[in-house]
Each structure stands twice: as structure tokens, then as C-alpha cells.
N, C-alpha and C positions, 0 to 999 in steps of 0.2 A: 597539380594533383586534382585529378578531377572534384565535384562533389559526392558524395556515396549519399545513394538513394537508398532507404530502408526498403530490403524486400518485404513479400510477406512471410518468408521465409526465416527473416532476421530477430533471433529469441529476444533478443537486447530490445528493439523495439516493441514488439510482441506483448513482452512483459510492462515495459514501460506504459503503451496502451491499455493494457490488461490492469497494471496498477493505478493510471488515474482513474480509470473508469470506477473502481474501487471505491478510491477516494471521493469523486465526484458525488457515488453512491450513500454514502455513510454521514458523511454531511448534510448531504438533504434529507436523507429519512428522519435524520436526529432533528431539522429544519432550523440547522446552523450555517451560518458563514465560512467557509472551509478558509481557513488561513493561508491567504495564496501564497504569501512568499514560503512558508513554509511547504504548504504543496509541491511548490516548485523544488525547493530543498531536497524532500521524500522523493522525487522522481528523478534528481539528479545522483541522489545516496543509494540509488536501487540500482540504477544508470551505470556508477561506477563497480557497485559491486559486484554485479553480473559480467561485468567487462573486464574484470578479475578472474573470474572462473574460466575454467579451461573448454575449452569450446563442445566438447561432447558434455561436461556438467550444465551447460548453457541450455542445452539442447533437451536434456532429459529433464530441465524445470518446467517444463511446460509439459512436459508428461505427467509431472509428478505435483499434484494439486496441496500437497501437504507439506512439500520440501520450497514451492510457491508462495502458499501464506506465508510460511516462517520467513523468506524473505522478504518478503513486504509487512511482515511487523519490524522486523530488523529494521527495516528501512523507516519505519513510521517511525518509533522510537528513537533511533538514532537521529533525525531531522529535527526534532522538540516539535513533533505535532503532540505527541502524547503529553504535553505541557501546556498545551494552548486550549484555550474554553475545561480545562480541567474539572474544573468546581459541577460545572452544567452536565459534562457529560460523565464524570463521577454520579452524579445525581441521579441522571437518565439509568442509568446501568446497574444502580441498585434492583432497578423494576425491570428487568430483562425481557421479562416476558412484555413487556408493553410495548417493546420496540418492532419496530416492522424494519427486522433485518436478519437475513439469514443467518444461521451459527457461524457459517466463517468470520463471520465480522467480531467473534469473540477474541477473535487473536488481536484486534483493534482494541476490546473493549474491557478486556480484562487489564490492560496498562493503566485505566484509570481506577481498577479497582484495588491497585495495590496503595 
């Protein structure tokens, strides 16, 4: 079986790109340490669940910016990043406004406000 190359084409990769770059993001604004193994966890939990959907719902995620985040909180959450540096970014998220990170990132940030 040959290897299969990620087009640019391919939502599964697309998304996975799209979601560390995410992660990458949020991390460093908050100017933490992103918990790798966990990261990696989140991008394989996103990885599986897209690869799950039926391939026009795959397709229309990347259309659809709001049906997007909800998976990639799905995915944060379910990995226990949302457990990891808790206390700190609990903290950070009290002061929302202090943060230098777009609203999307709410769907990251309101997990540690529960």
C-alpha cells in the first residue's frame, strides 16, 4: 500500500494544521508551555474524529468556522489539555480582556472557567 500524501485538499489534514496552529497560538499568548504530549493527544482526538464523519460532513468543516471550533474544543477537552496548567489559566481568564487573543479562543477558555 503505497504511502498517502496529505493533499491540500485533504479536510483531515487541513483541520489538524489548522488546529495546532491553534494550539500553538494560545499557548504562547497565555506565555505557557503547551503540554506536548497532550497536544499531541488533542490532534490525534480531532484526527480520529473527523475521520469519523462522513466525508461531505468533513468537507463542509472547513466551511463552517463555528461547527470548527466546536470541534476543536471537543477535541481539547476530551485530550485533558483543559486539565493541564488549570489553576494559571483559570487565573488568566478571570481578566479576559487582558488577554491578547481573539474571541475564538473562548471556546478554549471558558473550560477553565467552569
Amino acid at each position: 500500500m503505497p504511502n498517502a500524501v496529505p493533499t491540500q485538499s485533504d479536510p483531515i489534514q487541513i483541520l489538524k494544521d489548522e488546529f495546532r496552529r491553534h494550539l500553538e497560538t494560545f499557548y504562547a499568548r497565555l506565555q505557557l508551555a503547551p503540554p506536548y504530549d497532550s497536544v499531541e493527544k488533542a490532534v490525534r482526538t480531532l484526527t480520529s474524529a473527523v475521520y469519523a464523519l462522513p466525508k461531505e460532513r468533513q468537507s463542509t468543516l472547513l466551511a463552517d468556522p463555528v461547527a470548527r471550533w466546536e470541534q476543536f474544543r471537543v477535541a481539547f477537552e476530551a485530550s485533558g489539555l483543559a486539565r493541564k496548567h488549570r489553576g494559571i489559566i483559570a487565573g488568566l481568564a478571570r481578566n479576559r480582556s487582558s488577554l491578547d487573543l481573539p474571541a475564538e479562543y473562548d471556546h478554549f477558555l471558558n473550560l477553565f472557567r467552569t
